[in-house]
C-alpha positions as CSV (number, residue, x, y, z in Angstrom):
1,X,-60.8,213.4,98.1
2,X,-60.4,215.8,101.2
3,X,-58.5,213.8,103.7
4,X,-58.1,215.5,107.3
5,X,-54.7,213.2,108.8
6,X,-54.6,213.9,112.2
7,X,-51.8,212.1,114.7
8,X,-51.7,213.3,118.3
9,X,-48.5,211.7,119.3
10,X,-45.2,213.1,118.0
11,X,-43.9,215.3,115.2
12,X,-43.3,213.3,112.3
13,X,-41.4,213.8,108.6
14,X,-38.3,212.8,107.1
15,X,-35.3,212.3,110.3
16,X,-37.8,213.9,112.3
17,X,-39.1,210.7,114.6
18,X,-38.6,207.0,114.1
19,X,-41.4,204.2,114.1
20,X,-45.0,204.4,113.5
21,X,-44.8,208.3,113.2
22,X,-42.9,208.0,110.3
23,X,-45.7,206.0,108.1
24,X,-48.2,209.3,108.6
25,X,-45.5,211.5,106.2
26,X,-45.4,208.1,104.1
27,X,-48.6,207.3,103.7
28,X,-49.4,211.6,102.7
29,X,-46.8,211.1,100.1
30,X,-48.6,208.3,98.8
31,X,-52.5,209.7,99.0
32,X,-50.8,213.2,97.1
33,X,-49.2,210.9,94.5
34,X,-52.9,209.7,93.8
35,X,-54.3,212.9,93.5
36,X,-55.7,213.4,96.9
37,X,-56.0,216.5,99.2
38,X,-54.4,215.7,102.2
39,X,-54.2,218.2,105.5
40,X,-52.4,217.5,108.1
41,X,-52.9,218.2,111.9
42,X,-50.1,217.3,113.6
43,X,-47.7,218.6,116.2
44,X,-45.4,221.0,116.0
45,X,-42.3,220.2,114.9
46,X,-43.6,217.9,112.4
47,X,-41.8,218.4,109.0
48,X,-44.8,217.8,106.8
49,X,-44.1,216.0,103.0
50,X,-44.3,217.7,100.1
51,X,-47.2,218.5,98.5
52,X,-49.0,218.1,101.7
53,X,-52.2,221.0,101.3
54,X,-51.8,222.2,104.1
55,X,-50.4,221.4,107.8
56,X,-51.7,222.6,111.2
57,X,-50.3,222.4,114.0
58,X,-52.3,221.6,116.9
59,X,-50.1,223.1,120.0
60,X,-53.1,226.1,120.6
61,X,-55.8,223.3,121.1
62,X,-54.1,221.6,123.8
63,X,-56.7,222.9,126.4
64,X,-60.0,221.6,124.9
65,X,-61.6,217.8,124.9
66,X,-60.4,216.6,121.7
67,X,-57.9,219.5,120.2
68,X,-57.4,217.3,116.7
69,X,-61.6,217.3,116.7
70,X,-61.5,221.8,117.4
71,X,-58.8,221.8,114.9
72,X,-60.5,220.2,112.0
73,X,-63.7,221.8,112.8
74,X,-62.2,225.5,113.1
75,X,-60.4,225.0,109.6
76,X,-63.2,223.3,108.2
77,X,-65.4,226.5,108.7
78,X,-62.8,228.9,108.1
79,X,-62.2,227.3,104.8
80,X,-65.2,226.2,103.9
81,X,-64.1,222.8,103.2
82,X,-65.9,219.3,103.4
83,X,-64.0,216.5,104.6
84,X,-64.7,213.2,103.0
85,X,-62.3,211.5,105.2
86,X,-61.5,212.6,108.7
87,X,-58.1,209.6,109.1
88,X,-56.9,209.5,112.9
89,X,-53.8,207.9,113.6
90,X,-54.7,206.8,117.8
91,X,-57.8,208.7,118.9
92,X,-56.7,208.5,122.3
93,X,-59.3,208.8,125.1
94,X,-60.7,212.0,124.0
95,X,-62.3,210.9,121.1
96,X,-65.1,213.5,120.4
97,X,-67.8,212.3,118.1
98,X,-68.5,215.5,116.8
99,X,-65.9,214.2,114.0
100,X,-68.4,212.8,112.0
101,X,-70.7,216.1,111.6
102,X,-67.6,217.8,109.5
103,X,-66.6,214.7,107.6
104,X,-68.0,212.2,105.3
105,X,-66.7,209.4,107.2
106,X,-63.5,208.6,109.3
107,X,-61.6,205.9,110.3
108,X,-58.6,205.4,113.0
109,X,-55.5,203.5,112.4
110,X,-54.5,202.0,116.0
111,X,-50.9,201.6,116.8
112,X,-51.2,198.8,119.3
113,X,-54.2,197.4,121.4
114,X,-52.8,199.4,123.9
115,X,-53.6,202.7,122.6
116,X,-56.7,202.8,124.6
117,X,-58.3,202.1,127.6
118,X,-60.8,199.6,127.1
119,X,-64.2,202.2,127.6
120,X,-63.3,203.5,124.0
121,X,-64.4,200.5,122.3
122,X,-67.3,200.3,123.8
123,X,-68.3,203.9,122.2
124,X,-68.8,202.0,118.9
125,X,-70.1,202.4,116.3
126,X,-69.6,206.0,117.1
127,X,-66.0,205.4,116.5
128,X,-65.9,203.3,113.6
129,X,-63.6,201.8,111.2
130,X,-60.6,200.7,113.1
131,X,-57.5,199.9,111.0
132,X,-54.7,197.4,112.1
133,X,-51.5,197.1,110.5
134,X,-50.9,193.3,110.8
135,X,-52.5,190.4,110.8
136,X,-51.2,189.7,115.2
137,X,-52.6,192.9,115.8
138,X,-55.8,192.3,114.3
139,X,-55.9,189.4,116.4
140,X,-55.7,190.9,119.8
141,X,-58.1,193.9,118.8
142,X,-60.5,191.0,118.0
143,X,-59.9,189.6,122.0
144,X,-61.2,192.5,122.9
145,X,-63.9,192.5,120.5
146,X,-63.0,195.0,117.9
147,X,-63.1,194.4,114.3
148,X,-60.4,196.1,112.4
149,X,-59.1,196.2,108.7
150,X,-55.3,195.4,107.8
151,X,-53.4,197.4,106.3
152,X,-49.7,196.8,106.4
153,X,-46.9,199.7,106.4
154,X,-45.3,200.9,103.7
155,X,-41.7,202.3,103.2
156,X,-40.9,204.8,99.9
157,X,-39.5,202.6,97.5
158,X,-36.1,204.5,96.9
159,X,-35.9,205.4,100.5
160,X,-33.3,202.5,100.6
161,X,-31.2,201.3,97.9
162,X,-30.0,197.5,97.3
163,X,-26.9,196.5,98.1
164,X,-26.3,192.9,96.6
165,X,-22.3,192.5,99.1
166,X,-22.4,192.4,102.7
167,X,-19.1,192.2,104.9
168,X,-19.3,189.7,107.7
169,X,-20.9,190.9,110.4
170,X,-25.0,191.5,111.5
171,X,-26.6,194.4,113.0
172,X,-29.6,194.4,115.2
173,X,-31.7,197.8,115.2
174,X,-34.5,199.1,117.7
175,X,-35.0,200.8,121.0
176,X,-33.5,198.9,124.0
177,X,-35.8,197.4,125.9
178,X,-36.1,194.3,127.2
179,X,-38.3,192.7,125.1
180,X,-36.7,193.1,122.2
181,X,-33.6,191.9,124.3
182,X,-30.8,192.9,122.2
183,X,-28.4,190.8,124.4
184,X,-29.9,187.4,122.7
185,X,-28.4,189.1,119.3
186,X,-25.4,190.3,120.7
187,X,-24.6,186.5,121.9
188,X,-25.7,185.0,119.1
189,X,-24.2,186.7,116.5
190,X,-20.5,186.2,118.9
191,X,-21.4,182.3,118.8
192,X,-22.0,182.5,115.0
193,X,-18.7,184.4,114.9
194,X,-19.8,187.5,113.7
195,X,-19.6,191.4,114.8
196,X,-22.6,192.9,115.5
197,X,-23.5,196.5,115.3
198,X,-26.3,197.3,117.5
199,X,-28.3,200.6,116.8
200,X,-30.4,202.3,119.1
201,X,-31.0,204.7,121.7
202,X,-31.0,203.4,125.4
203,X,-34.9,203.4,125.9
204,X,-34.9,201.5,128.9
205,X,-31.1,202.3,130.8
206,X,-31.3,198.8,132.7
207,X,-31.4,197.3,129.6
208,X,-28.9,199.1,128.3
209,X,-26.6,199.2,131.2
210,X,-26.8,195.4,132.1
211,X,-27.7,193.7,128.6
212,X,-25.7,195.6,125.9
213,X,-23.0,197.9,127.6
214,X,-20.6,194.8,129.1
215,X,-20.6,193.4,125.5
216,X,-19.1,196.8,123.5
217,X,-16.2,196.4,122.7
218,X,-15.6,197.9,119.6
219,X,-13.9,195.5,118.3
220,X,-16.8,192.8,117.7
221,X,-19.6,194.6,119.6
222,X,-20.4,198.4,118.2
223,X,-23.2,200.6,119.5
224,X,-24.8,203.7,118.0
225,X,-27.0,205.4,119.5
226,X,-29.6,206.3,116.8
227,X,-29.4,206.3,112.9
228,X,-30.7,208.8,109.8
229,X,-31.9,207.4,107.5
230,X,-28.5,207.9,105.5
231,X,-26.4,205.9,108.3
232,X,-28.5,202.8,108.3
233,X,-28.3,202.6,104.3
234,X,-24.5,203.0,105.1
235,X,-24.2,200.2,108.0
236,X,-27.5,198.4,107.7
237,X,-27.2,197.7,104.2
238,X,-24.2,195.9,104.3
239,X,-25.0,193.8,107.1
240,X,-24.5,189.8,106.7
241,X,-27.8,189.7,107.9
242,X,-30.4,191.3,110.5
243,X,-30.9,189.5,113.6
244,X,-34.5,190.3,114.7
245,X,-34.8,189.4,118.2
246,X,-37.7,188.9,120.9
247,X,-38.3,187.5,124.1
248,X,-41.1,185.5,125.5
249,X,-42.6,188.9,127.1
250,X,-42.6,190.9,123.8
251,X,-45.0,190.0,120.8
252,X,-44.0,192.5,117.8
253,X,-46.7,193.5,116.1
254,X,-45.1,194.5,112.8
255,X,-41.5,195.5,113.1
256,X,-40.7,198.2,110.5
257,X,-37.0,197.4,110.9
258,X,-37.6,193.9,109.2
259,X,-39.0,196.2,105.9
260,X,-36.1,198.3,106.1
261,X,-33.9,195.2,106.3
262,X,-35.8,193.8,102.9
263,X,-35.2,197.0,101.3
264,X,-31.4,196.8,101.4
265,X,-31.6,193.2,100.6
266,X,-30.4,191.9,104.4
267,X,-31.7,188.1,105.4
268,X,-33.4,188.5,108.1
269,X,-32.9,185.7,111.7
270,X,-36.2,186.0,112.6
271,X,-37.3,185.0,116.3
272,X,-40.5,183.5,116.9
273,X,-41.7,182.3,120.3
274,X,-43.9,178.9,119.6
275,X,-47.6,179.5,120.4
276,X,-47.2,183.0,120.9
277,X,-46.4,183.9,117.2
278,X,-45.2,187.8,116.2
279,X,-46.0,189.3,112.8
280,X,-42.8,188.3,110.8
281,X,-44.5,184.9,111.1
282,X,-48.2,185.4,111.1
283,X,-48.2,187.7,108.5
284,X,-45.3,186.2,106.7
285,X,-43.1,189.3,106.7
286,X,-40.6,186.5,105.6
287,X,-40.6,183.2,103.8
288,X,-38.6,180.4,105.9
289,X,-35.7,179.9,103.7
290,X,-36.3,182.8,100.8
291,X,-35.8,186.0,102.3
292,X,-34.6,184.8,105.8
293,X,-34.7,181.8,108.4
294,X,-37.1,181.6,111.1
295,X,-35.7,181.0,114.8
296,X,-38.8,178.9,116.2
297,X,-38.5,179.0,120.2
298,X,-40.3,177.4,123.0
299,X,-38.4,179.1,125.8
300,X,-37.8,182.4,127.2
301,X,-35.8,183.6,124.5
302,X,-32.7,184.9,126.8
303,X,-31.6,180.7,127.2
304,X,-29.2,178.5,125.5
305,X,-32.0,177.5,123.1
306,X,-31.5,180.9,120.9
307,X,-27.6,179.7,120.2
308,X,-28.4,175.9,119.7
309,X,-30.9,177.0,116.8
310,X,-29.4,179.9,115.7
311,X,-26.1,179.4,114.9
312,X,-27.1,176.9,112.5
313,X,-29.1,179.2,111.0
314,X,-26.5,182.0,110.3
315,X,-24.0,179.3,109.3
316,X,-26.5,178.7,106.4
317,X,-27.3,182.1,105.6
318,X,-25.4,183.5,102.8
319,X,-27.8,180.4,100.7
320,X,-30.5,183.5,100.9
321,X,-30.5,185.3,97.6
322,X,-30.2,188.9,98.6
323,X,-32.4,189.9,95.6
324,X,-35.3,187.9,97.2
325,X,-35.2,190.5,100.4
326,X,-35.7,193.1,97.7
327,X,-38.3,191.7,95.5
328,X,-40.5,190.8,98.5
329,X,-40.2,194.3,99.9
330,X,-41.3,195.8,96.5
331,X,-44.3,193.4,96.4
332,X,-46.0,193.9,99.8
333,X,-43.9,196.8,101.6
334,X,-43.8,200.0,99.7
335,X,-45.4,202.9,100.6
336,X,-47.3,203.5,97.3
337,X,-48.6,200.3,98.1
338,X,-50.6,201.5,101.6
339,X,-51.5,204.4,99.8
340,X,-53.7,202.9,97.4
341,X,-54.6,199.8,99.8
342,X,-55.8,203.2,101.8
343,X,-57.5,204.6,99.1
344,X,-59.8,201.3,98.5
345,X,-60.9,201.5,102.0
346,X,-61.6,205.2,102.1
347,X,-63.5,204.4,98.7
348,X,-65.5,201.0,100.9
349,X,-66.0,203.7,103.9
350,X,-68.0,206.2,101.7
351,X,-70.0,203.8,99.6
352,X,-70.9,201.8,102.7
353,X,-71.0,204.1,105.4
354,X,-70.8,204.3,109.1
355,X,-68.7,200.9,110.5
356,X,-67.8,198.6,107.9
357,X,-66.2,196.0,111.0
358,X,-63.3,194.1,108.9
359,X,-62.9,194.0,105.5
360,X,-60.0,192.4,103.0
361,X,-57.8,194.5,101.2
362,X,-57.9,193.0,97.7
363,X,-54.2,193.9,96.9
């Protein structure tokens, strides 16, 4: 296939951005391994992967109603190439439906329901096949009455290495904000009786300033800033275990951290708010007691609750088999994986054409 991979956001490629960004490179990796032609339209600055066609960067279109759209179209013609699929990664608000004039079909993976205002929706089925990346995400698309197909994320499968020892202390790794509240790690893992190394760059400075600063110490409570890829398989890896924290006010939709904790082999404490479930539940990221133990709260998250339950939890946590972290990242987790899980829907696109609403991914 001719695949035109467009992302409107930020440069992406390896140690070039963190987060969903990342996945675009994975996923092209994946879709060349198959055989595939993949172009990418991206931003500059975006370091595209190897054996990529071609890349574009969009920077000149920034002036017109939809610059991916011009881009695609311009290239098309000049090229004389036929798209069979035209893969968005966030439309945005400038969603032009001349797309699906220079391609076969085309489909848009969303990175939360927040990605657009609510008008877009409503420009369906001109806008068709919306892709989710977990089952909680799915969920709240459908509130606002959009059907989506799931496709989960998927991490290169020697991108991280197993490491079977751990030393005794946890690490907790995201961007500061509140909702992930980072403090409710910190404080756990000093009731467990643990160090903690928390990684991540200050995204919101009141939540760094008033939740994490007082606790660093160096001494039991280390910060870094941000981590390559090379620093978290060096501090990550041999990590007791991952504490993977959340608040009543933040509902994680897939948490690529938690993969990357699998990867290394690190048990994962996962928080889960009662009746307002994340996707490390929903979509079983973990099983209770294989790869990880869940912490099941009914409160905010930032009260005595999250050390009653989970210092019991850590206490118990070298029973976890390390290798079990591992094997489930292999089974459901790889990038190879969402490549071909991509390539059976691009496959159900063009053989069924225009909106296919939600479909399940056999595999």
């Amino acid at each position: 296939m001719n695949i035109a991979m467009t992302s409107n956001v930020f440069p992406y490629g390896n140690d070039v951005a963190y987060g969903g960004e990342r996945i675009i490179g994975y996923l092209i990796e994946g879709l060349v391994k198959l055989g595939h032609n993949v172009y990418a339209f991206a931003r500059t600055g975006t370091a595209p992967p190897q054996g990529t066609k071609d890349f574009i960067p969009i920077d000149q279109y920034e002036d017109t109603d939809d610059p991916y759209y011009h881009a695609v179209k311009d290239y098309s013609e000049k090229h004389n190439i036929r798209f069979n699929i035209y893969h968005c990664f966030y439309f945005g608000e400038k969603w032009n439906p001349g797309i699906l004039t220079i391609a076969d079909n085309s489909l848009e993976t969303v990175w939360n329901k927040w990605c657009h205002r609510e008008p877009f929706f409503h420009k369906k089925p001109e806008a068709p096949n919306i892709v989710s990346y977990s089952k909680v995400l799915q969920d709240d698309l459908m509130t606002s009455g959009v059907k989506s197909t799931m496709v989960h994320y998927g991490l290169p499968i020697d991108l991280y290495k197993f490491e079977p020892k751990h030393e005794n202390y946890a690490v907790f790794i995201g961007k500061l904000e509140g909702g992930k509240n980072p403090e409710a790690a910190i404080r756990l893992a000093k009731a467990a009786g643990l160090k903690i190394v928390v990684i991540g760059p200050p995204y919101n400075t009141g939540t760094f300033w008033n939740e994490v600063c007082p606790y660093i110490d160096n001494e039991s409570v280390f910060w870094v800033r941000g981590a390559s890829d090379a620093q978290k398989q060096k501090i990550m890896s041999k990590a007791k275990c991952f504490i993977s924290s959340n608040d009543f006010t933040w509902k994680e939709h897939a948490g690529i951290v938690n993969m990357e904790a699998l990867a290394m082999g690190v048990p994962i404490i996962a928080f889960n708010r009662i009746n307002q479930e994340c996707a490390i539940w929903t979509d079983q990221i973990i099983e209770d007691g294989v790869q990880g133990f869940f912490l099941n709260y009914a409160g905010t998250g930032r009260d005595d609750e999250i050390i009653e339950k989970g210092v019991p939890l850590i206490q118990k946590i070298d029973r976890i088999d390390r290798k079990e972290c591992r094997k489930q990242f292999e089974k459901r987790f790889t990038a190879d994986l969402a490549a071909r899980r991509y390539e059976w829907f691009y496959d159900a696109i063009l053989t069924h054409g225009d909106d296919v609403g939600s479909l399940e991914v056999p595999f």
